[in-house]
N, C-alpha and C positions, 0 to 999 in steps of 0.2 A: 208299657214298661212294667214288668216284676216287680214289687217289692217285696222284699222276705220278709218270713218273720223274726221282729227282734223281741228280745227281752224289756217287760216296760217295768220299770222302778214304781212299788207300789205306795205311791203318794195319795195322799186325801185332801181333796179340798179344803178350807176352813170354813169351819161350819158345817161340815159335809158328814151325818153319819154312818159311815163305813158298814158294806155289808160285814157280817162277823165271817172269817174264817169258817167256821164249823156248819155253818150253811150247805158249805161245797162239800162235806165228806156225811152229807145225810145218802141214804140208802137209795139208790136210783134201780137196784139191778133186780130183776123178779125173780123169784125160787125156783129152781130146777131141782132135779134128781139127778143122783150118783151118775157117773158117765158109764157106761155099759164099756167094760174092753173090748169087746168086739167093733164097737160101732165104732170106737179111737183107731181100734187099727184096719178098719176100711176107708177111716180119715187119712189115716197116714201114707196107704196105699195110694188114694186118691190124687194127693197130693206128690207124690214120689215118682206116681208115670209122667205127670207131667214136667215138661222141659221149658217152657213157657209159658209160663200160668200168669191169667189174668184174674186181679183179684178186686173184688167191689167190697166198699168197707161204709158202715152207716150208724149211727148215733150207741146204734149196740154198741159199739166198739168205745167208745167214749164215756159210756154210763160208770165205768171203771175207771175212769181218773177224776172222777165224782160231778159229772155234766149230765144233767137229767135228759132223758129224751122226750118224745111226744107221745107214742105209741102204747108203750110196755102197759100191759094190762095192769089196772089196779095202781100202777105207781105212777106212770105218764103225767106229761102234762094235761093232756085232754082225761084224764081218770082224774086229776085232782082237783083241777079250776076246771071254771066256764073261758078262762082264758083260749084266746086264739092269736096265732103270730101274725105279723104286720103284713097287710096287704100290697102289691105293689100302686096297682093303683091308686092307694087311699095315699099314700106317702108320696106320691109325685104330687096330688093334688091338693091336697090340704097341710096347711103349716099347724096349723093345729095339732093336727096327727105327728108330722115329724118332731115339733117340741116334746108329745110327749114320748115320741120311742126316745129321742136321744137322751131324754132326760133319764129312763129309766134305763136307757146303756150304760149310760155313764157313771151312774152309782152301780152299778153291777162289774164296770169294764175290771176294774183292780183285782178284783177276784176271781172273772172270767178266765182272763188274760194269761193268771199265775197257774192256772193248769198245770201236768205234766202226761208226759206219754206215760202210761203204762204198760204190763206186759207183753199185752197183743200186739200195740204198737211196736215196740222192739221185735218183736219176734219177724215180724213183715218187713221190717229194715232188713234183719240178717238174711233173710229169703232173699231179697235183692243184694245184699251184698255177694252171695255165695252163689249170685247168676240163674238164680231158679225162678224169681218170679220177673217175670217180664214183664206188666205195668199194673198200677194202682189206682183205682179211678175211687175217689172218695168222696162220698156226698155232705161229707159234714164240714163245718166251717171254721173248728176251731184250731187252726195249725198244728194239730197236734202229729200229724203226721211226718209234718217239716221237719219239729222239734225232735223228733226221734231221728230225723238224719235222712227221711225218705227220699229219693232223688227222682226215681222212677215214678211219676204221680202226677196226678192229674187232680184238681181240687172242682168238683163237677158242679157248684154251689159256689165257688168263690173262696174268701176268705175274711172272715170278721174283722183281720188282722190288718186290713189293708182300706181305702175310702177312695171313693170315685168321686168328680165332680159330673153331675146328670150334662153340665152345660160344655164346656169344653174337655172332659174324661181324663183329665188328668188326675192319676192316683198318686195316694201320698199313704204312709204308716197310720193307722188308727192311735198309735202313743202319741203321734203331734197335735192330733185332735183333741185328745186328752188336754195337753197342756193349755191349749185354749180353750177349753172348757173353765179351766179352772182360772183363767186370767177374766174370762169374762164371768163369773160367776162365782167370788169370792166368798159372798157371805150365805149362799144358797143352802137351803136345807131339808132335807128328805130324811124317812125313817122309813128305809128299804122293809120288801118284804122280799118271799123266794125267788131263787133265780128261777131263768125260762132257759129252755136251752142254746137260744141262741147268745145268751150273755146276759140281757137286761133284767133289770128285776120291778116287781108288781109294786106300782106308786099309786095314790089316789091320783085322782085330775085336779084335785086343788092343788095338789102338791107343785107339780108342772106349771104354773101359771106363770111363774115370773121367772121360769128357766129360759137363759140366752142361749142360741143358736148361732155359731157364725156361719158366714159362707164361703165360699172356697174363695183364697188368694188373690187365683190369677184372674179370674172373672166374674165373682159374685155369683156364681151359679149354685143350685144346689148341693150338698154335700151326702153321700148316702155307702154305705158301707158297700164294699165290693161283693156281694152277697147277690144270689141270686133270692128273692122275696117269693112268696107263696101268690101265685097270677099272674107272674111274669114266665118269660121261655129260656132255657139256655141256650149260648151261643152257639151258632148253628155250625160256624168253622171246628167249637172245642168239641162241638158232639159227632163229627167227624171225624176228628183226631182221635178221639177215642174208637170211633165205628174202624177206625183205623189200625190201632192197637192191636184188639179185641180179632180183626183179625190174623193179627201175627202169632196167635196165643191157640193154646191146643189143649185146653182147658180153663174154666170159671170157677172161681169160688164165693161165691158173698159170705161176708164173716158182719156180723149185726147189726143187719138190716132188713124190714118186713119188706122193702122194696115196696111200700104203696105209692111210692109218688112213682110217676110212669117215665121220669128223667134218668129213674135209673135201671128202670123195668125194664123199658124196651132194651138195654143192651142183654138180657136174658133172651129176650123175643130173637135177637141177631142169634146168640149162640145156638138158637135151637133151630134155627133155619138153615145153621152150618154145620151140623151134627156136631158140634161143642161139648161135649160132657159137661156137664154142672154137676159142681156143687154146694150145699149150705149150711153154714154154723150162723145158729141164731136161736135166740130163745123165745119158741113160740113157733105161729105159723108165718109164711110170706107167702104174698103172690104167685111166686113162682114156684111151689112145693112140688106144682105138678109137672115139672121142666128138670126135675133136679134126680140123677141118678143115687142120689145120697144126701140126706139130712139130718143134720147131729143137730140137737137141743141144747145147748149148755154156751156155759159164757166163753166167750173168745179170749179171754185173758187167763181162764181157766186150763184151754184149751191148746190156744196157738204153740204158746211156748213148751210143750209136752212134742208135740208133728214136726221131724226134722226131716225134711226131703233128702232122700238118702242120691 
């Protein structure tokens, strides 16, 4: 079963101090250069033959309603800390490990959570409103897609928004988890550092020590966010659905994403196997530069909403 995403009431534990607001509007997006008009308007061309445009959307696209990503030269997460995201296999296996991700989720969740789309995202909704883009395969996990109204989508990763139980898979809202957090964990206290991009934020290990963990409801099983984690695989029915997609569509666009992870590569490797035009808005290089009949530099929020498919 689906569940959407709702809006969560930003409440703070007692004893809990709250990441600050101003955290989430520090500077995630790396400098470009003035957009060249020529290179807009072989965007816009691009976009405009096609009738069915398949479009892949990745953390680039997010860094603009102020979620840092991993990549971006110089400002990424991997450019700032030694930090690294949660393993799958370490969190199946150790309770250790899942006390401390959920701990540092959950001082992060209130903040995460309050996101909003920005303008690229609007801009990819009205595409699909006005029948020009045909589907949205998006690697990133913070609903932010939804929240803009997206219908036509595919979330390739999952969704933060949303929790699995490992043991019998029944999903439930990430805000109910929330509230149990904070019933079992009343007088708990942390003094958050930055967020990471998948929500949580940077806690020492002493901090975690006496953080409660519940487990799922209906069977005591583990609990773990609907996410696809860094060493696991996605599901091999959704990456068909999509191989599916991809083929109804008569062009590709990735708008900010390097495409290093190969979950969303290989749907480039498909397009070029089926003479697919591609093409790329993204700041910096990707993977796929050499697959792309067209690649524009600049931010997608800069961008999208300028490209009206005529």
């Amino acid at each position: 079963m689906l569940i959407p995403w709702r809006p969560l009431t930003r409440n703070t534990a007692p004893g809990m101090r709250a990441v600050t607001a101003s955290a989430g509007l520090q500077n995630f997006i790396p400098a470009t250069r003035p957009i060249d008009a020529q290179v807009l308007e072989q965007l816009q061309d691009f976009v405009s033959r096609s009738r069915r445009l398949f479009v892949i959307s990745g953390a680039g696209l997010s860094t603009e309603s102020g979620i840092p990503d991993y990549r971006s030269e110089g400002i990424g997460l991997y450019a700032r800390t030694d930090r690294r995201p949660m393993q799958h296999a370490e969190f199946v296996r150790s309770a250790k490990s899942r006390q401390r991700y959920w701990a540092r989720n959950y001082v992060g969740w209130p903040q995460f959570s309050s996101h909003k789309p920005n303008s690229a995202h609007k801009a990819l909704r009205h595409w699909e409103e006005i029948g020009r883009l045909h589907w949205l395969v998006t690697q990133n996990v913070d609903a932010l897609h939804s929240k803009a109204g997206q219908k036509r989508l595919t979330e390739l990763h999952g969704c933060s928004h949303r929790v699995i139980c490992l043991g019998c898979s029944s999903v439930s809202p990430r805000e109910d988890l929330q509230r149990r957090f904070v019933e079992l964990n009343p007088n708990w206290e942390a003094q958050a550092g930055a967020v990471a991009p998948d929500g949580d934020v940077l806690l020492e290990d002493e901090q975690v020590l006496l953080f409660r963990v519940p487990s799922c409801k209906d069977c005591g099983g583990i609990l773990k966010p609907e996410v696809t984690f860094f060493g696991d695989s996605v599901n091999k029915a959704i990456v068909q659905f999509v191989h599916d997609r991809l083929a109804e569509s008569d062009a590709v666009l990735v708008t900010g994403s390097s495409l290093q992870v190969y979950s969303g590569y290989r749907f480039l490797l498909a397009a070029n196997d089926r003479k697919v035009p591609v093409g790329i808005l993204n700041i910096g290089p990707t993977r796929a530069d050499h697959l792309a009949e067209l690649k524009v530099n600049a931010r997608c929020g800069e961008v999208l909403p300028i490209i009206h498919p005529l």
